[in-house]
C-alpha positions as CSV (number, residue, x, y, z in Angstrom):
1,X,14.5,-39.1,-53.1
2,X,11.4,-39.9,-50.8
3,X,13.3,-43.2,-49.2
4,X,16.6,-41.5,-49.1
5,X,14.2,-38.7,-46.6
6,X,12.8,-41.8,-45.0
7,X,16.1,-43.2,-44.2
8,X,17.3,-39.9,-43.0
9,X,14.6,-39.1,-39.8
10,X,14.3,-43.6,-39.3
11,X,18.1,-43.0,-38.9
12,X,17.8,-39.4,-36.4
13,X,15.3,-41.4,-34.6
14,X,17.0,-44.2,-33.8
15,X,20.1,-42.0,-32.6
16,X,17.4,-40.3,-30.4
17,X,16.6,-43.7,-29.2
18,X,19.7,-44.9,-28.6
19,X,20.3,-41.8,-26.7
20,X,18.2,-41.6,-23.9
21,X,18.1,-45.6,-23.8
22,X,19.8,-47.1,-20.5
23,X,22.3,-49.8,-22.1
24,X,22.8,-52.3,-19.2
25,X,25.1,-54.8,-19.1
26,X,24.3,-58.0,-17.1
27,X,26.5,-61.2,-16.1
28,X,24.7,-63.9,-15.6
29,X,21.4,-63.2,-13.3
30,X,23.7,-60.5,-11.3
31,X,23.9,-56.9,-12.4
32,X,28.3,-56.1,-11.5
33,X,28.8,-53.2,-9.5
34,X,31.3,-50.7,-11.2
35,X,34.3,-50.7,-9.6
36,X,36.2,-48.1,-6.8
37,X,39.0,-47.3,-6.6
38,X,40.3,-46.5,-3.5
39,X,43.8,-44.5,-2.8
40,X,45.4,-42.0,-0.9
41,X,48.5,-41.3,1.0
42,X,50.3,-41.9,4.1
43,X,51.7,-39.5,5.9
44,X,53.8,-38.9,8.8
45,X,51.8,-35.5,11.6
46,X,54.8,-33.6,9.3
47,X,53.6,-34.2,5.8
48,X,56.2,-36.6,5.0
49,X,55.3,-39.6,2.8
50,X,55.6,-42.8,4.5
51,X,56.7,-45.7,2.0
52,X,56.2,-49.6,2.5
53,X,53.5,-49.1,5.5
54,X,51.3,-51.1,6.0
55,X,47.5,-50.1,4.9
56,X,44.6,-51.8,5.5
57,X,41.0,-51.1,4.0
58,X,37.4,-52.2,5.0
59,X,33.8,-51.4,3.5
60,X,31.1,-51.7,6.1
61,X,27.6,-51.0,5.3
62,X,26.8,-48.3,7.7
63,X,23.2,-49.4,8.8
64,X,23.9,-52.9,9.9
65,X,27.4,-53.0,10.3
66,X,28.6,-55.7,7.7
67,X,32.1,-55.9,6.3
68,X,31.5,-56.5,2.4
69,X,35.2,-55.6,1.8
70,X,38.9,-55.6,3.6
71,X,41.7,-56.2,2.0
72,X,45.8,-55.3,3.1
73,X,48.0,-53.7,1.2
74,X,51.6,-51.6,1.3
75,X,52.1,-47.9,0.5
76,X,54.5,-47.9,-2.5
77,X,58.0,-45.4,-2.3
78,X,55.8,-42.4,-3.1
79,X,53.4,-43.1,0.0
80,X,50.7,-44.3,-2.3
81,X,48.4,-47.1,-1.7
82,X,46.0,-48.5,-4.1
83,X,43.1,-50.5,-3.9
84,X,39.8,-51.7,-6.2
85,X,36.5,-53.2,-5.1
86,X,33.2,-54.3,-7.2
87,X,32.1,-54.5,-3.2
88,X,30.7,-51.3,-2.4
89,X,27.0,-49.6,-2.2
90,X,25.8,-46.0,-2.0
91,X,26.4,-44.9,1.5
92,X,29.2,-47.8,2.8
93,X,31.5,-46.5,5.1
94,X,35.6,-46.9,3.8
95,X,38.0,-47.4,6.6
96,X,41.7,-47.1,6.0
97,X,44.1,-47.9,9.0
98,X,48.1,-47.8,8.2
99,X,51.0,-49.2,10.6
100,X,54.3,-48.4,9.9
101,X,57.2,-49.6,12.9
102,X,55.7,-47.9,16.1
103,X,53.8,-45.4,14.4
104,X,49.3,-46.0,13.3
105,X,46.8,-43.9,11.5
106,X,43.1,-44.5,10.9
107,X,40.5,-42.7,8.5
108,X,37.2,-42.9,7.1
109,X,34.7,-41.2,4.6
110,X,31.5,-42.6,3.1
111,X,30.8,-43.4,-0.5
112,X,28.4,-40.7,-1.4
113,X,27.0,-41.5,-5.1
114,X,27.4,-44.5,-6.9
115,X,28.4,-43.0,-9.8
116,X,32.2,-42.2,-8.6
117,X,35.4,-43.3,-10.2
118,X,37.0,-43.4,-6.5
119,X,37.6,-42.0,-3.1
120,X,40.9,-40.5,-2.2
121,X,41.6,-41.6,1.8
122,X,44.6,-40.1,3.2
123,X,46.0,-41.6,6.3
124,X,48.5,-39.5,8.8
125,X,50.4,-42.1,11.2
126,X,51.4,-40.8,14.8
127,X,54.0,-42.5,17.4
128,X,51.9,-44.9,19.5
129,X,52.7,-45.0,23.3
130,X,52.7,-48.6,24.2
131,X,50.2,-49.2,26.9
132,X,51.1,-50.8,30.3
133,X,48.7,-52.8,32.2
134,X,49.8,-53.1,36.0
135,X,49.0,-56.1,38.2
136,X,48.7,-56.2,41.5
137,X,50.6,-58.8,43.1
138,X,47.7,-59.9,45.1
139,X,45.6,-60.6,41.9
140,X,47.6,-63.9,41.4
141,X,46.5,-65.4,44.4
């Protein structure tokens, strides 16, 4: 009865242990950064989802200015884009710019803990005036 008792608190402690232990998993020499997902819509300035636009997505480190991510991808039929990075810190900046025939969006956010899942990054696209550059004749010599 004494080593059954034994067993018993060995066995509580070691769930106590196992607990409050930090379990780390390590490749190699290099500790993997969980993933992020990142994902949101794209929207016309009237709410309505744009499909098959083009969406492009950068992580810059917000102190110096280094791109650790960028990647392009499409907007699905729903409006939807998807992307997932290992290349990410605590306080990078995400960028998302979409295109879609004449019309461009842009938005941003920063990645505030490193524990999240994901950031959600809507994009609304506007029409884009194209810009004219005039040249005075005289310029050309």
């Amino acid at each position: 009865m004494k080593d059954k008792k034994q067993f018993f608190y060995l066995l509580i402690l070691l769930i106590i242990i196992l607990l409050f232990a930090k379990v780390k998993i390590i490749s190699g020499n290099d500790e993997q950064q969980p993933p992020l997902i990142i994902l949101g819509y794209i929207r016309f300035e009237n709410n309505t989802l744009v499909a098959n636009a083009s969406v492009s997505i950068t992580i810059k480190d917000d102190v110096t200015g280094e791109i650790k991510f960028s990647e392009d991808t499409f907007s699905d039929e729903n409006g939807q884009y998807i992307i997932a990075t290992n290349e990410w810190e605590n306080g990078d900046v995400v960028i998302g710019k979409a295109f879609k025939q004449g019309y461009f969006g842009e938005n941003s956010t920063i990645i505030h803990s490193q524990n999240v899942w994901g950031v959600w990054l809507n994009i609304t696209v506007s029409q884009q005036t194209p810009s004219v550059v005039y040249v005075d004749d005289d310029w050309a010599g």
